[in-house]
N, C-alpha and C positions, 0 to 999 in steps of 0.2 A: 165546921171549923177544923175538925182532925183532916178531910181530906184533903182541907187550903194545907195544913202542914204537909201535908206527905208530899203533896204536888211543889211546893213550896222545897222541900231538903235535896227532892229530884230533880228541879233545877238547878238548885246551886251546886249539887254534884256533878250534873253534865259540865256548867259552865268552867269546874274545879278540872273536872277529866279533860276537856278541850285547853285547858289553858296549861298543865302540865304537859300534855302532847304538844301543845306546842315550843315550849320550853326545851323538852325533849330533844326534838326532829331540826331543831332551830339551826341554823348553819351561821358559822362566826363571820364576821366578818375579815376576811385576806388580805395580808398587808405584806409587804415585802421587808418591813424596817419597822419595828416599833418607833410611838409618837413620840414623847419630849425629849427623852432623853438619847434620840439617835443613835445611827450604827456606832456598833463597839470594834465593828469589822477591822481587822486588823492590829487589835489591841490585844494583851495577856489578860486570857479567862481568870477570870476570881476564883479565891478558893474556898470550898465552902467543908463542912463537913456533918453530914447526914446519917442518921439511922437507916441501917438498911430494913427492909421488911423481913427479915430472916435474921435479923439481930446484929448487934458490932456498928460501929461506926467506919462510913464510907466514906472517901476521899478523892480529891481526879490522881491527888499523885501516888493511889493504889493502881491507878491503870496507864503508869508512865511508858512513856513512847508508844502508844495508843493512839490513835484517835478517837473522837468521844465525839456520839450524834448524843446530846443531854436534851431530853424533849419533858417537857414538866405536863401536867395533867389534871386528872379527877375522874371519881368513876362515875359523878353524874352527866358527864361534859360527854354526848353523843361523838362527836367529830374525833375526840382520844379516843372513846372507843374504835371506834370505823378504823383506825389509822394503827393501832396495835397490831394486827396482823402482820402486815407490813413492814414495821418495825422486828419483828422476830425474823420476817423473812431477811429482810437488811442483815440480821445480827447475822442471822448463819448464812448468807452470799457472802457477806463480808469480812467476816471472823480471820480468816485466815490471813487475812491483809491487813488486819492490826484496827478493825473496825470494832468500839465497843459502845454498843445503848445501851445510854443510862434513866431511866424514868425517875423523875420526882415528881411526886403524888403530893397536892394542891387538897387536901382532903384528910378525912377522917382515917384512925389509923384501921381500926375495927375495920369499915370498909374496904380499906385496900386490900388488908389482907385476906379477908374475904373474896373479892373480886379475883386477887392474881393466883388465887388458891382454884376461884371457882373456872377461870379462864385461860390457866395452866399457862402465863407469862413466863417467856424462858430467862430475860435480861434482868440484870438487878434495878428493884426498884426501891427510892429511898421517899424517907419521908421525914417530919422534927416540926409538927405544929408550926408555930411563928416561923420559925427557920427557911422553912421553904420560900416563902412570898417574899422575905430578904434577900435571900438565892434568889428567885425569879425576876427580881427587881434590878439587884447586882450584871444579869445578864441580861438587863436592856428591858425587862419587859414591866415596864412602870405603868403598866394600863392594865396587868392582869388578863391579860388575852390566853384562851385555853382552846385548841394545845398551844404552847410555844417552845418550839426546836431550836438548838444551836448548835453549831455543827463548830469542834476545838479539833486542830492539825495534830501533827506529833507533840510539834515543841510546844502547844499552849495557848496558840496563837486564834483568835476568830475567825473563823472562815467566811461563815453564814449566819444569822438568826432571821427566822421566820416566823408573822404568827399565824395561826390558821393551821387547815388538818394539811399536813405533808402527802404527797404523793409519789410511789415509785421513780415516775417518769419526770420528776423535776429535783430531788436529791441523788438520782444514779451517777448524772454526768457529774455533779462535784466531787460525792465521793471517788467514783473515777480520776478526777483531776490532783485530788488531797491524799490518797493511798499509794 
């Protein structure tokens, strides 16, 4: 009987391990336009205002006449991870052109700061429990899709929203166009 348990915990932990990794590794599904509530393209960005992970509250019109790549997240969301890099490099290619990423973290707060402590994040990242997924909602993404990017001009204005992980080679040319 003890070895049916043993044999017995160690499957159900393999089957726990496989199904976690797959969770993991999972890759979102890529849409060009969130589902019901359509492009915002062209419309004035909502205003929200966020706890930063380094304390004070953040605003977009802390970073007027800016443009603002706002890519929301989580630290257990693989594809935001993968796509962080990226994003830093963006910030300092782009910085001087008036280019600023802003993350909101879809997540616990304990763990963000954690994670942007442990993976030396250079951009500011915000966070406000309920707040966020209002935010995320307000900017089109009513389906909750992670990551999801949106890319605001100087004046305010939507450029782009995307869900799915971002890639160099398919935000360079707008930001090129929008700077």
């Amino acid at each position: 009987m003890r070895r049916f348990l043993v044999n017995l915990v160690a499957v159900i932990a393999l089957l726990a391990g496989f199904y976690i990794s797959a969770r993991y590794y999972a890759e979102p599904v890529s849409v060009t336009q969130p589902g019901p509530s359509g492009s915002l393209v062209g419309g004035i960005r909502p205003d929200f205002s966020l706890q930063s992970h380094r304390g004070g509250l953040v605003s977009p019109k802390d970073f007027a006449g800016k443009t603002l790549l706002i890519n929301f997240w989580a630290t257990w969301c693989a594809p935001c991870r993968q796509e962080m890099p990226m994003l830093m490099d963006l910030q300092r290619e782009y910085d001087s052109l008036g280019l600023q990423v802003i993350g909101i973290a879809l997540d616990n707060e304990d763990s963000v700061r954690s994670f942007v402590d442990a993976y030396g994040i250079t951009y500011p990242i915000l966070l406000g429990a309920e707040d966020v997924f209002t935010t995320s909602a307000e900017y089109g993404n009513t389906e909750g899709v992670l990551p999801y990017s949106v890319l605001v001009d100087r004046d305010g204005i939507i450029r782009w929203q995307y869900a799915g992980q971002v890639h160099h080679e398919n935000i360079s040319p707008l930001l090129s166009e929008v700077l």
